[in-house]
C-alpha positions as CSV (number, residue, x, y, z in Angstrom):
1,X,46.1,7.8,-134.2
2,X,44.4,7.8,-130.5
3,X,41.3,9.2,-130.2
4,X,41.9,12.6,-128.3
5,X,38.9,14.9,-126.9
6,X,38.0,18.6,-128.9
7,X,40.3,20.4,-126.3
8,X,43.4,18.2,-127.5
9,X,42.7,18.6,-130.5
10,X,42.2,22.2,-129.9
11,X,45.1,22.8,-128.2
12,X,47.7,20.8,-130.7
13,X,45.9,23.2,-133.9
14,X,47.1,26.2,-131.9
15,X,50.5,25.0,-131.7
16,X,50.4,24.2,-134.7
17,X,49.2,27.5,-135.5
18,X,51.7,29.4,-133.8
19,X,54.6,27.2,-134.6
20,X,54.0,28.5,-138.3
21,X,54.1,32.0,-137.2
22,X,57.6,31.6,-135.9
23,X,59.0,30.4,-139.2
24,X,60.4,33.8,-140.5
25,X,61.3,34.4,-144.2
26,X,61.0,31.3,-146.6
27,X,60.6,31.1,-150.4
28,X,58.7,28.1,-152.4
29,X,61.2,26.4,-155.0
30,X,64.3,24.0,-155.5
31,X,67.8,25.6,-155.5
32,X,70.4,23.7,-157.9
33,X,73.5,23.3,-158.5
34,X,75.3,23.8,-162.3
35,X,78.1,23.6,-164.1
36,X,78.7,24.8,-168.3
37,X,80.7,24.7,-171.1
38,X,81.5,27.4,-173.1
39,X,82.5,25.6,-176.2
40,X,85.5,28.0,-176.3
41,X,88.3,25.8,-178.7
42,X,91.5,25.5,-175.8
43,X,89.7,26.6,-172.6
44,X,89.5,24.0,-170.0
45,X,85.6,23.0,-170.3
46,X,87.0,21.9,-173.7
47,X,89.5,19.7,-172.3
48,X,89.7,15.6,-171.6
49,X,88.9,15.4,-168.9
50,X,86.8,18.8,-169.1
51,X,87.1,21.2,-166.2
52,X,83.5,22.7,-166.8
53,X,82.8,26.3,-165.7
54,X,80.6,26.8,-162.3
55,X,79.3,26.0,-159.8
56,X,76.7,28.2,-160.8
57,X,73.2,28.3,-158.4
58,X,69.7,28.3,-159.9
59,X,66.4,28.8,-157.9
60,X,63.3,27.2,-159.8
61,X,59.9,27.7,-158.3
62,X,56.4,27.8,-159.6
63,X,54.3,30.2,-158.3
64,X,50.5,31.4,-159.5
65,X,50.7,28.7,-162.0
66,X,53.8,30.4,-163.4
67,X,57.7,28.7,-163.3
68,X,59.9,30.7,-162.8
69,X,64.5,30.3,-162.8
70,X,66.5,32.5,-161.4
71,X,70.4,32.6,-160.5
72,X,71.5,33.2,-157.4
73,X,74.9,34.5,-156.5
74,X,77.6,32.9,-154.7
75,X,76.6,35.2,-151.8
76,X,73.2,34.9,-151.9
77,X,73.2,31.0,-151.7
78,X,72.9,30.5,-147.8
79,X,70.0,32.7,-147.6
80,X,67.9,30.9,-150.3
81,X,68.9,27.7,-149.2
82,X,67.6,28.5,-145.8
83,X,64.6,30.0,-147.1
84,X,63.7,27.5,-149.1
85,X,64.3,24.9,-145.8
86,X,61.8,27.3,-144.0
87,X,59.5,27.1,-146.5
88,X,59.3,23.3,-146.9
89,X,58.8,23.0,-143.0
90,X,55.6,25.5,-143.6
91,X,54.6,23.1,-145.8
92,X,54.9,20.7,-143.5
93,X,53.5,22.5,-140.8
94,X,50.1,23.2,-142.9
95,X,49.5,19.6,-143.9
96,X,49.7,18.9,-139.9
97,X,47.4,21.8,-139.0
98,X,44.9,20.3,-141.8
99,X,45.2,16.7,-140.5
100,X,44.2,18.1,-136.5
101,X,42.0,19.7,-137.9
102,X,40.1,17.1,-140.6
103,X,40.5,14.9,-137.3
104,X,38.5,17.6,-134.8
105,X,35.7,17.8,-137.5
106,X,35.7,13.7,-137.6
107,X,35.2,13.8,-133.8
108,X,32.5,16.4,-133.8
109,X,30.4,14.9,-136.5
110,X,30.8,11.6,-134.6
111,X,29.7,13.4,-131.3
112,X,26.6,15.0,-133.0
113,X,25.7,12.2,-134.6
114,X,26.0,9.7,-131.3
115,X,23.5,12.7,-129.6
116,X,21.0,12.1,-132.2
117,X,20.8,8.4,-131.6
């Protein structure tokens, strides 16, 4: 990366700072996809070729240490999914913020320590 000056640096945290704040509702976790079968003798996720039952929608997430499934409903799907998008750009987001940031402290510490020379 280029060397930049504190005030670039500066500047590009607060972006980054305020491009998090416009993210809106999100959700940590991985929405899936499923299909079944009942195991019912005659029904169609019994037959050859089986016709299994679904799709059915799962949302797995771990949070405070603890997993956590849940189903989603047909409905519901587009709103998780795009929750679980915006969360996955926060994450994104955050490790960017961090790097500016690890980067500005790298650049003062090698300005204070050039003064002292």
């Amino acid at each position: 990366m280029n060397q930049r000056n504190i005030q670039q640096l500066e500047r590009a945290i607060e972006r980054a700072k305020a491009e998090i704040l416009q993210l809106g509702n999100l959700r940590p976790g991985a929405l899936t996809q499923q299909y079944s079968v009942c195991g019912t003798p005659g029904c169609r996720c019994a037959a050859n070729p089986p016709q299994k039952h679904g799709p059915y929608y799962q949302l797995s997430y771990t949070l405070k240490k603890k997993s956590t499934t849940r189903f989603v409903r047909k409905e519901e799907v587009a709103r998780i999914r795009k929750e679980v998008q915006t969360y996955a750009r926060l994450k994104r987001r955050v490790e960017r913020w961090v790097e500016l940031e690890a980067e500005l402290s790298d650049l003062k510490l090698r300005r204070a320590k050039s003064r002292k020379v």
